[in-house]
C-alpha positions as CSV (number, residue, x, y, z in Angstrom):
1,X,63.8,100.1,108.1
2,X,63.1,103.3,107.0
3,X,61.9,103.6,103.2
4,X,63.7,107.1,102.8
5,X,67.2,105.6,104.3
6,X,70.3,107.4,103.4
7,X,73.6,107.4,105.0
8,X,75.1,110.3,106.6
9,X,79.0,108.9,105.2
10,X,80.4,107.8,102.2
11,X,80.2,104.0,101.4
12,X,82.7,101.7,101.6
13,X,84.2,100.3,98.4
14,X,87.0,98.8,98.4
15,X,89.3,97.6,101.6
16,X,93.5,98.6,100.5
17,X,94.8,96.0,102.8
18,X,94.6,92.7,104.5
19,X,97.1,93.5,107.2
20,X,95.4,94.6,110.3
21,X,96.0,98.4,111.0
22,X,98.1,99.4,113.7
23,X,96.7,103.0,114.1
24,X,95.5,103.8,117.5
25,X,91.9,103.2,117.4
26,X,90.1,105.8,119.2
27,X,86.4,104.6,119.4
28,X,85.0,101.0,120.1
29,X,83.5,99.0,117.1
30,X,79.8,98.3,116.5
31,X,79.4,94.8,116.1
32,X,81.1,91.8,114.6
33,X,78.8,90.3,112.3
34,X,74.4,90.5,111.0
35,X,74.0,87.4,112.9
36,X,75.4,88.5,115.9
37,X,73.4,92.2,116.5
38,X,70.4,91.5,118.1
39,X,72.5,89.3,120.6
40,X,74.9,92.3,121.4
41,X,71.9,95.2,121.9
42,X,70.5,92.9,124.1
43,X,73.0,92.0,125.8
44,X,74.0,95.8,126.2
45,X,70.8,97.0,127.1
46,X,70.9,94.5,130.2
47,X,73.6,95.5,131.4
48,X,72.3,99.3,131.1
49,X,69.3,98.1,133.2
50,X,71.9,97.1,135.5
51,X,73.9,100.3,135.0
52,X,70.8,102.6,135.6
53,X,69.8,100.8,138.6
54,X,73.1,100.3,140.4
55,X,76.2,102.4,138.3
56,X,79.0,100.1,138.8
57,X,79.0,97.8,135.5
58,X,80.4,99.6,132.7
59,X,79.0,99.1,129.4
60,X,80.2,96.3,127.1
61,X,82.4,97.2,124.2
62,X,81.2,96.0,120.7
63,X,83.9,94.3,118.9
64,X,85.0,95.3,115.5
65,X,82.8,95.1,112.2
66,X,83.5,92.9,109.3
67,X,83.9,95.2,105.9
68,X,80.9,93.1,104.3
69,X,78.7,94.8,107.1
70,X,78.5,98.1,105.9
71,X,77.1,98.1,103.1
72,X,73.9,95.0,103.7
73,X,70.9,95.9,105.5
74,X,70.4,95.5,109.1
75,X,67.8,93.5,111.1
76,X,66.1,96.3,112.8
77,X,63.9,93.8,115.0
78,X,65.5,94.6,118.5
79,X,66.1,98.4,117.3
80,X,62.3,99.6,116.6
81,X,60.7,97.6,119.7
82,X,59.9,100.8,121.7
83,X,60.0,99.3,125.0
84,X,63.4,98.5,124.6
85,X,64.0,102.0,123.4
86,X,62.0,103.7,126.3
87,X,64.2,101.9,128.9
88,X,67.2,104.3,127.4
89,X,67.4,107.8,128.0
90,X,68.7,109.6,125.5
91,X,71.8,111.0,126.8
92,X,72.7,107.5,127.6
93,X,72.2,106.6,124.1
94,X,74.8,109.1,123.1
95,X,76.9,108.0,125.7
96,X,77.2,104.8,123.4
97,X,77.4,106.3,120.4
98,X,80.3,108.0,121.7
99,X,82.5,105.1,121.9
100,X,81.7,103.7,118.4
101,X,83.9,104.9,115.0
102,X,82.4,107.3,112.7
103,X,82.7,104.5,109.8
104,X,79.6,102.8,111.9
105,X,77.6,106.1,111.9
106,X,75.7,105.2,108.5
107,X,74.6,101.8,110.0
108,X,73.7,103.8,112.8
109,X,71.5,106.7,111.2
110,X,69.9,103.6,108.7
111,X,68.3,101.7,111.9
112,X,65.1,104.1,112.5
113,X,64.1,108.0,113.0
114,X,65.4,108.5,116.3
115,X,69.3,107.5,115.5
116,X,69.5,109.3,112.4
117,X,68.2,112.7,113.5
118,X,71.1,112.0,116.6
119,X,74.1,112.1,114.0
120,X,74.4,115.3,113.5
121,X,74.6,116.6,117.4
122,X,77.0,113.4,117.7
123,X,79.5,114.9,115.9
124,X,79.4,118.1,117.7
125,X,79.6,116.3,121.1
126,X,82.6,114.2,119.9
127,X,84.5,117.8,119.3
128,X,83.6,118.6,122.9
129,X,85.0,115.6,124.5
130,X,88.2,115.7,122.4
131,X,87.3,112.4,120.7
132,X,88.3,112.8,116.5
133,X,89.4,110.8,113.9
134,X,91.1,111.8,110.9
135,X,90.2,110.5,107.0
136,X,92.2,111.8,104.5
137,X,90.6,113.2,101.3
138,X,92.8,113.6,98.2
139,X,92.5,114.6,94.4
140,X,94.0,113.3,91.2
141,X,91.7,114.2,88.7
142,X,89.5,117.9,88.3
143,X,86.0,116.8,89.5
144,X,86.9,113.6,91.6
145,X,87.8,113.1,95.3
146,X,89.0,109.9,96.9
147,X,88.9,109.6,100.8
148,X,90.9,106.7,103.4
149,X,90.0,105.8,106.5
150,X,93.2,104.8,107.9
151,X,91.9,103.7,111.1
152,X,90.7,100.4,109.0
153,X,92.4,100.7,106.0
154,X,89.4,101.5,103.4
155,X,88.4,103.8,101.0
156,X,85.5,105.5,100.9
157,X,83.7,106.5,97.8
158,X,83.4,110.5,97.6
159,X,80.3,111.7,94.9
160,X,81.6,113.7,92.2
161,X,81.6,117.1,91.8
162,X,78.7,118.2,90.2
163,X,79.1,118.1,86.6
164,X,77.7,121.4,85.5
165,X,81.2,123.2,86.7
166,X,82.8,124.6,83.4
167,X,85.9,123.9,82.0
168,X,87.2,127.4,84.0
169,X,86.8,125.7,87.1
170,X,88.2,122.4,86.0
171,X,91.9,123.6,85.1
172,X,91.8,126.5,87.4
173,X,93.5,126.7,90.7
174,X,92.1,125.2,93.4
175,X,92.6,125.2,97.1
176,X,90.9,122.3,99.6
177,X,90.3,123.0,103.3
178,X,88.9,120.2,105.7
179,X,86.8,122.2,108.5
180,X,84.2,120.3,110.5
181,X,82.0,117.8,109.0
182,X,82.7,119.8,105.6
183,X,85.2,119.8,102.6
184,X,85.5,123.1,100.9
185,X,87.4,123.3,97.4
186,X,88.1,126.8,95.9
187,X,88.0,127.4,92.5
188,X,86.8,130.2,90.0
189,X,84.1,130.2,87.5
190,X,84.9,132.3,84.9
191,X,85.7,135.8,86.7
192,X,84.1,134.8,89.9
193,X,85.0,132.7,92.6
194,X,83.7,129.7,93.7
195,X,83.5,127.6,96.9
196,X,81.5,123.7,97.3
197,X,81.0,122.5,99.9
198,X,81.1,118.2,100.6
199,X,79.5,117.5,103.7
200,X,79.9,114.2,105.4
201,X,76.4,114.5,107.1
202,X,74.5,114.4,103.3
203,X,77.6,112.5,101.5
204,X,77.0,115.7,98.8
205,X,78.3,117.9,97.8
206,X,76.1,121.9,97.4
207,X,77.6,125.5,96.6
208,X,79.6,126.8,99.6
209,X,79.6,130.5,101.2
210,X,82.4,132.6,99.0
211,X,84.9,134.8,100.8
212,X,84.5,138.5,101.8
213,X,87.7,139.0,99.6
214,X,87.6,135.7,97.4
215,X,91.1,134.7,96.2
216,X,93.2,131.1,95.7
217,X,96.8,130.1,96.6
218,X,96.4,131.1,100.0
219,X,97.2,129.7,103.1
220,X,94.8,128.0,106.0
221,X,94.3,125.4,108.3
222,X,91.5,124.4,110.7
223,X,91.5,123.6,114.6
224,X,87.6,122.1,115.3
225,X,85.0,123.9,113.8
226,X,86.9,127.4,112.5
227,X,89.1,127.6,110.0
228,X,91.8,130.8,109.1
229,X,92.7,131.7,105.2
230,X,95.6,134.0,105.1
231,X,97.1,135.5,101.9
232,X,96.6,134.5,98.5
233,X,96.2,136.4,94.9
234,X,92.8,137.7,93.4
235,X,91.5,136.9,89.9
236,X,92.6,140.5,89.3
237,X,96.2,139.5,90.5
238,X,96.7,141.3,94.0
239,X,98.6,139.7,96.5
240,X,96.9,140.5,99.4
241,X,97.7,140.2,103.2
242,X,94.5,140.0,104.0
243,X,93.0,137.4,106.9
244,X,89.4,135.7,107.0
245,X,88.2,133.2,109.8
246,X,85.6,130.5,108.9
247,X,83.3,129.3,111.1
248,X,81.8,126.0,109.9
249,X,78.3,126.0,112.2
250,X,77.4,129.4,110.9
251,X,78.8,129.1,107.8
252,X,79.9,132.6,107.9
253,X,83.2,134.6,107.3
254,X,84.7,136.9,109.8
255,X,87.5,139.4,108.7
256,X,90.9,139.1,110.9
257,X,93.4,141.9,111.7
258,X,95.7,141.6,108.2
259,X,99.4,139.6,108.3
260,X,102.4,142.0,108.0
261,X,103.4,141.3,104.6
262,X,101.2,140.3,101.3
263,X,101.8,137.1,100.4
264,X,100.6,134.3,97.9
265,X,101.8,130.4,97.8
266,X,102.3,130.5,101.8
267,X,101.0,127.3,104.0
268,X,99.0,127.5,107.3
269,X,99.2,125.3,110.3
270,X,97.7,125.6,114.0
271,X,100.7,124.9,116.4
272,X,99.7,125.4,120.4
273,X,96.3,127.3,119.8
274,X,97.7,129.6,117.4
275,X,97.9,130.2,113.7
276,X,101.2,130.3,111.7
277,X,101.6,131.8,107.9
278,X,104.6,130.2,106.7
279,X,106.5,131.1,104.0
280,X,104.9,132.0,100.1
281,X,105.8,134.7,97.5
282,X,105.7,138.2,97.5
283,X,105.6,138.8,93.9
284,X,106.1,137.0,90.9
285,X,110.3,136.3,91.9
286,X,110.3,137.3,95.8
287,X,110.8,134.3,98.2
288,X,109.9,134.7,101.8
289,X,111.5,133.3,103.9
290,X,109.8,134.6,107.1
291,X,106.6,133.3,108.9
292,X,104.0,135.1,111.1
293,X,102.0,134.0,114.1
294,X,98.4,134.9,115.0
295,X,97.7,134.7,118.7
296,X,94.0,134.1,118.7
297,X,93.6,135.7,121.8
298,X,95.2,138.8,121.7
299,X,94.5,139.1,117.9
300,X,97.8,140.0,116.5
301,X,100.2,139.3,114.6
302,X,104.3,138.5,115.1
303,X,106.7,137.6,112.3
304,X,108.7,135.1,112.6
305,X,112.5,136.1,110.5
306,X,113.6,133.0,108.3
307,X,111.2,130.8,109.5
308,X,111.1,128.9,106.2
309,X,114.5,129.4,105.1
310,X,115.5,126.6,102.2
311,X,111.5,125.0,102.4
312,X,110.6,126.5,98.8
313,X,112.2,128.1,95.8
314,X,110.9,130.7,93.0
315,X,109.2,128.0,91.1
316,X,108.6,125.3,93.5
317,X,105.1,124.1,95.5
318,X,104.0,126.3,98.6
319,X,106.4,124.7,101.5
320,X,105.1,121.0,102.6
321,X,104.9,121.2,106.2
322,X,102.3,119.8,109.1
323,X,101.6,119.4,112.8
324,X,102.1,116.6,114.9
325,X,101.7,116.8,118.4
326,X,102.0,120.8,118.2
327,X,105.3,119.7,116.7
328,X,106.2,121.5,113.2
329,X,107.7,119.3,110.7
330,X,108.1,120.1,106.5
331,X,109.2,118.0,103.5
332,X,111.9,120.0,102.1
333,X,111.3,118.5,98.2
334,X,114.9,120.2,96.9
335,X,116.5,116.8,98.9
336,X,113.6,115.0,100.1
337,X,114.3,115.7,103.8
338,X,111.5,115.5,106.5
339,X,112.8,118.5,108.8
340,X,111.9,119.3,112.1
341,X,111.3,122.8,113.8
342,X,112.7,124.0,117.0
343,X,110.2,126.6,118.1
344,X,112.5,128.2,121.0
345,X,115.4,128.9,118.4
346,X,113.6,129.3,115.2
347,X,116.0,126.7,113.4
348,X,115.3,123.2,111.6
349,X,116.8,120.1,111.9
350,X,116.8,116.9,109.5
351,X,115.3,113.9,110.5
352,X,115.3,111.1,107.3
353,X,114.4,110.9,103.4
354,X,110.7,111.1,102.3
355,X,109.5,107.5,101.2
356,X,111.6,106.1,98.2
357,X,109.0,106.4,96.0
358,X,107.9,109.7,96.2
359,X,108.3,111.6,93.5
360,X,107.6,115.5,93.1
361,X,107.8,117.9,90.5
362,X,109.1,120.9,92.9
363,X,106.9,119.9,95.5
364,X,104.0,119.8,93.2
365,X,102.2,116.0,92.7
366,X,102.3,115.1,96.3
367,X,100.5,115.7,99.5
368,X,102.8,116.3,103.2
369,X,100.2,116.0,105.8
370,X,99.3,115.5,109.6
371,X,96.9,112.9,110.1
372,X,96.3,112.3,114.2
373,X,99.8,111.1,115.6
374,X,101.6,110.8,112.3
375,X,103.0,112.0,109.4
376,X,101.3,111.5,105.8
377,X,103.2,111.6,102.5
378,X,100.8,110.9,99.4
379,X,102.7,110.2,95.7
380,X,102.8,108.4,92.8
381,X,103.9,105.1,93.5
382,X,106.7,104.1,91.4
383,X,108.8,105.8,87.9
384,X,105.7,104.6,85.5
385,X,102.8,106.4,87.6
386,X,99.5,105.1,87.4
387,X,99.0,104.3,91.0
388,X,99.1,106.7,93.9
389,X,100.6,105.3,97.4
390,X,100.1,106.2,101.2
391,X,102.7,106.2,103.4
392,X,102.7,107.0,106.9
393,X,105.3,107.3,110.0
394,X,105.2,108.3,113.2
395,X,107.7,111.3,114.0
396,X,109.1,110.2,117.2
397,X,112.0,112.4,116.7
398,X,114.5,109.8,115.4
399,X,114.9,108.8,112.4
400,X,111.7,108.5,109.7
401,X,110.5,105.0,109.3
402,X,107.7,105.2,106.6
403,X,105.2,102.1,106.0
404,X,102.7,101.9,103.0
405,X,99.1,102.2,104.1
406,X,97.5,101.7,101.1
407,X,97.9,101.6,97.1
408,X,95.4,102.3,94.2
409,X,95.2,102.7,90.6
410,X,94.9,106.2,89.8
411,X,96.4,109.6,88.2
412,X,99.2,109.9,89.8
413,X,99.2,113.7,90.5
414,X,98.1,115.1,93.5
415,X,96.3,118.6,92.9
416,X,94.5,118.7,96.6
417,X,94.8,117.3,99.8
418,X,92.9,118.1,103.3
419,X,92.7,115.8,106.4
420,X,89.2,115.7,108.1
421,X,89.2,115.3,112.0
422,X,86.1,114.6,113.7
């Protein structure tokens, strides 16, 4: 065991459900129980033997962990025996670590030297073979994040935000992007901005890189490692059309050719490889309605007339919207209609009501979000708040049939929500 152990995610606190999930898993489990690893290494590194000699047995899949697992030390005997190390190359070793879920990667990085320094490039060859899956990190209170695992229905426990942030930072604006391995919130300190950075690698969080024109209320999503902020308002108040790419290895910021029209209190999805600026204000009483699309290979820009017609209002949240499947949909909060987008005629069709309980102050309080196939809706649960509720669907194009996911006691305001794929 190494005396210096850490783990490279947060910890597991507290499972929301008994009910086994019925998300779509997309990575094998570690193993079942303590008593039961050193039976299932050796047992896979046999038939590894077997697979380096003759290549027809496939490996065995691990079956699922118990919650209890996570967070007790493991019996490192079979592990640290370096003959049974030598016998795997490494490439095969990340073969396996391939088909295990990112909730097992602490366990992992814990065992000796060798795993934990493999973590990191883990992640970046899950994002070349397509494999991700998606925790959801959300904010109710200024300095403290709370992140789900929907794949097995836990919460993980997010370190607060460092407490030497003034109270300028605290009530200010703040925006939340998911990029990578990393959570960036912005804020402003005073007169300057600020960006932090929460990495899942560290479980920390540390001062991010701050924008070649720093502003908030702007729009943005990611796709992989890069992220796109479009729009937005300075601290000196200009509404700006200006565009900035992120790119989360580098940590750098690369100015983009700028939108067509200035505009703060948009939203920003990826839809089929390309980046769409939807809706936001042009000043302090102009609504727009229309949208723009990047293409990220010709580098330009088209708008998009009435793209967002009826999503927002003057005094209402930037418009609720998210991807599925390349497939735009938006919670228009006037009714609490989930909408659907026809890209071919630019028009929107209504699909069902928003779960019961949701409950929005102009669209502010609540989170609409993609999370892998479906369709997330985070609220206060109930008309006496105090507890925050997940709901989830899967837009099939039919009607909306939302489930709860999970339920905790909480402030029941959502100021910030970003999904992390990976």
């Amino acid at each position: 065991m190494l005396e210096d152990r850490f783990y490279l995610i947060s910890r597991v606190f507290e499972e929301s459900s008994e009910e086994e999930s019925n998300w779509h898993y997309p990575a094998c489990h570690f193993h079942e129980s303590l008593n039961t690893k050193k039976r299932v290494l050796e047992d896979g590194l046999a038939e590894v033997e077997e697979e380096l000699g003759k290549r027809k047995k496939p490996l065995r899949q691990p079956i699922n962990p118990k919650l209890g697992d996570m967070n007790q030390p493991l019996d490192n005997s079979a592990y640290n025996n370096p003959n049974i190390l030598s016998r795997l190359p490494g490439d095969l070793i990340m073969t396996c670590f391939l088909r295990l879920s990112r909730s097992d990667y602490g366990a992992i990085a814990s065992v000796n030297r060798t795993f934990h320094s493999m973590i990191q490039d883990l992640y970046k060859h899950r994002r070349r073979q397509g494999i991700m899956e998606h925790w959801i990190y959300f904010s109710c209170t200024a300095l403290q994040w709370q992140a789900f695992d929907p794949y097995r229905r836990r919460w993980i426990k997010v370190p607060q935000m460092p407490a030497s942030l003034t109270e300028t930072f605290t009530f200010s604006d703040k925006e939340s992007l998911a990029v990578g391995t990393d959570l960036l919130v912005f804020g402003r300190e005073m007169t300057s901005s600020v960006v932090l950075r929460y990495s899942i690698l560290s479980n920390s969080w540390s001062p991010g890189v701050v924008m070649n024109s720093p502003r908030c209320l702007f729009g943005s999503a990611s796709l992989g490692g890069k992220a796109i902020i479009a729009g937005g308002i300075t601290n000196n108040g200009e509404i700006l059309n200006s565009v900035e790419l992120y790119d989360s290895e580098t940590r750098t910021w690369e100015a983009l050719p700028p939108m067509n029209r200035a505009r703060k209190m948009c939203s920003g999805v990826f839809m089929d490889d390309q980046f769409y600026v939807i809706g936001g204000m042009a000043n302090e009483r102009e609504v727009l309605t229309c949208g723009e699309r990047y293409d990220m290979k010709r580098g330009s820009w088209q708008l998009i007339p009435n793209m967002s017609a009826g999503l927002s209002g003057e005094h209402g949240a930037p418009p609720l919207v998210a991807v599925v499947n390349n497939v735009l949909y938006a919670a228009r909060y006037a009714d609490n209609i989930v909408m659907k987008y026809n890209k071919e005629k630019n028009t929107w069709k209504g699909l069902g009501k928003l779960p019961e309980r949701s409950d929005s102050m102009n669209g502010w309080g609540i989170a609409f979000r993609a999370c892998g196939e479906r369709l997330i809706v985070i609220g206060r649960r109930g008309p006496r708040g105090g507890m925050i509720e997940l709901n989830s669907c899967v837009p099939n194009g039919g009607k909306t049939e939302w489930k709860t996911i999970a339920v905790m006691q909480s402030a029941d305001f959502v100021f910030n929500c970003a999904v992390m794929g990976c």
